[in-house]
C-alpha positions as CSV (number, residue, x, y, z in Angstrom):
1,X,-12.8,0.4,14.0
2,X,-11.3,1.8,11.3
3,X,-11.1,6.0,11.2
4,X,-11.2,5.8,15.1
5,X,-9.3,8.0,16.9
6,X,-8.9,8.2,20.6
7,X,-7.2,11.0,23.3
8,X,-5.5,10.3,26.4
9,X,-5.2,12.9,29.3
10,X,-3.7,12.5,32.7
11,X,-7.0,12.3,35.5
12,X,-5.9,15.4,37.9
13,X,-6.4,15.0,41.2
14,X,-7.3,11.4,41.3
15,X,-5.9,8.2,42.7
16,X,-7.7,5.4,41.3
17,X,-10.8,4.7,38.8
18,X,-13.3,5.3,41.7
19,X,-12.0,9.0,42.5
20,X,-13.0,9.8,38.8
21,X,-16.5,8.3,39.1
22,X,-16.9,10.2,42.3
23,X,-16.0,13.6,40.9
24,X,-18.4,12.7,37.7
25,X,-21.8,12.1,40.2
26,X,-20.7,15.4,40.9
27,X,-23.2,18.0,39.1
28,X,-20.3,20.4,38.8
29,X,-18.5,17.9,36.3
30,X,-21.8,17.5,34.8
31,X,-23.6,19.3,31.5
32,X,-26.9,20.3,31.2
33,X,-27.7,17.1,29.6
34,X,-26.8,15.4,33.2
35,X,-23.9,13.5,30.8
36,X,-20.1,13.7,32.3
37,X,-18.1,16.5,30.6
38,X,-14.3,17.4,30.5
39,X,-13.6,21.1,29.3
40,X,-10.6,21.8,27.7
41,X,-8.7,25.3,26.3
42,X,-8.7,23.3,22.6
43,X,-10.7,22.0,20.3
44,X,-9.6,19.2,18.7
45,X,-8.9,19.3,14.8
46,X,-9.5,15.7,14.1
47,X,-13.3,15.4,15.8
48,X,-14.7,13.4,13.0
49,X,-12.4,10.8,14.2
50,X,-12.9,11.1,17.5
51,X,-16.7,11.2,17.5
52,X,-16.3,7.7,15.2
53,X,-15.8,5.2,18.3
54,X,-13.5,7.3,20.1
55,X,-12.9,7.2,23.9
56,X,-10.7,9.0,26.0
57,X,-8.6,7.3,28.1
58,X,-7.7,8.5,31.6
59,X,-4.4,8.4,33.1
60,X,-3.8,7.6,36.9
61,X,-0.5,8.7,38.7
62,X,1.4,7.3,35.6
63,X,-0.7,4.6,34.1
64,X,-3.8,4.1,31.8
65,X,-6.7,2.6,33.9
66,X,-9.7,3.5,32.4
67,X,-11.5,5.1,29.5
68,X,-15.2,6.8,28.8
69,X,-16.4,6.6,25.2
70,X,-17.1,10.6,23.6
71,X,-20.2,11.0,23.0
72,X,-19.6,14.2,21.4
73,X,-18.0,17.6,21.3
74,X,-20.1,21.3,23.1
75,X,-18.7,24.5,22.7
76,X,-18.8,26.1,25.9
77,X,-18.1,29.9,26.6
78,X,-16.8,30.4,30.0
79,X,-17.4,33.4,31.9
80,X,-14.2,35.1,30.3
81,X,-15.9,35.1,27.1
82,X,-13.6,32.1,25.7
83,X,-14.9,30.0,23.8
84,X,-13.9,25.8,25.0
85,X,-14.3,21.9,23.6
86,X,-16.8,20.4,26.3
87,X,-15.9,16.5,25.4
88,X,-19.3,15.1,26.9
89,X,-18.5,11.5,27.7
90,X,-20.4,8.8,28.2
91,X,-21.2,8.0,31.7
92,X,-19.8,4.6,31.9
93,X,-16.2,3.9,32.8
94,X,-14.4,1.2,31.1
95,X,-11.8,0.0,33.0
96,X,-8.8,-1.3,30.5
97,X,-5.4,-3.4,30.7
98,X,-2.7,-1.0,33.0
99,X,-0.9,0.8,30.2
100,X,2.5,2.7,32.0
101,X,2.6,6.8,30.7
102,X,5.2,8.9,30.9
103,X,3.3,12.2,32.3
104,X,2.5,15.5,29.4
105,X,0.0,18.2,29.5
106,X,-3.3,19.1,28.0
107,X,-4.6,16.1,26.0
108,X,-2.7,13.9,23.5
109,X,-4.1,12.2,20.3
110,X,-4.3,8.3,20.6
111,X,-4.3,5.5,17.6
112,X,-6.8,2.9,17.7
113,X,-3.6,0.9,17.6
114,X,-1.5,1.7,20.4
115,X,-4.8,2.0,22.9
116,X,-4.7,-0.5,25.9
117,X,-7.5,-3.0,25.5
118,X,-10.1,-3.2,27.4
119,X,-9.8,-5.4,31.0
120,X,-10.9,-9.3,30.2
121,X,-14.5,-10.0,31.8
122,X,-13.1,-12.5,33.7
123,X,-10.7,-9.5,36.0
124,X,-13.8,-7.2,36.2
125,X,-14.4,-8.5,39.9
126,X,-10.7,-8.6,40.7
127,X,-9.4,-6.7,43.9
128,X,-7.9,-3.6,42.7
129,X,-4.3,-2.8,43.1
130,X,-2.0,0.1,43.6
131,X,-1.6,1.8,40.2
132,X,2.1,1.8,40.7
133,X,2.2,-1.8,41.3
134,X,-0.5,-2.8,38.6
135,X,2.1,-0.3,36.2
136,X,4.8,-2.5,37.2
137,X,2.6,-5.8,36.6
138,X,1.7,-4.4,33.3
139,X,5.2,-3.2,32.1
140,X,6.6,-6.7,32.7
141,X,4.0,-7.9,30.9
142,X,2.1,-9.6,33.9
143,X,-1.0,-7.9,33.5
């Protein structure tokens, strides 16, 4: 889609895709809307291209596994009084193609272009493996 923008941000704490959906049941990563939300210090300056199609894209000990589409950006004032980007994300997780990243911090901007595609229907079912063998797979080209 032309305009779209994506961001990619390592997934804290978690393993594999499932340990993200778990934490996301969780009504403490929830919004008052009952939607999945990830706060964040910053506010993105490009959010017209982000809320065009954009997803963000969750990295897993090193590689890109999954991705939830944004649904939009909340301001949120925490307790301190500062004022945060709530990205409220759709509830679905996408799983895509294993896409190896070198670790960074915060969020980073993605091109359309460069984001790993989607996983084919036909490995939906697959077993899942290791992320640090399915980062191998994928950065031989295998997968």
């Amino acid at each position: 889609m032309s305009g779209t923008l994506h961001l990619i941000k390592l997934c804290v704490g978690a393993e594999q895709v499932e340990d993200l959906s778990r934490w996301q049941q969780d009504p403490r990563a929830l919004g008052p809307d009952g939607l999945p939300r990830h706060v964040t210090r910053m506010w993105p300056k490009r959010a017209d291209e982000l809320l065009n199609g954009g997803s963000l894209f969750w990295v897993f000990k090193g590689v890109v596994l999954a991705r939830q589409r944004i649904r939009r950006l909340d301001e949120i004032t925490g307790a301190d009084g500062i004022i945060r980007c709530g990205i409220v994300l759709d509830p679905a997780i996408t799983r895509t193609v294993a896409a190896p990243r070198r670790p960074f911090q915060g969020w980073r901007y993605l091109q359309a272009k460069d984001a790993p595609a989607d996983l084919p229907e036909i490995r939906k079912g697959d077993d899942r493996l290791p992320p640090e063998l399915d980062a191998a797979l994928a950065e031989i080209g295998l997968r």
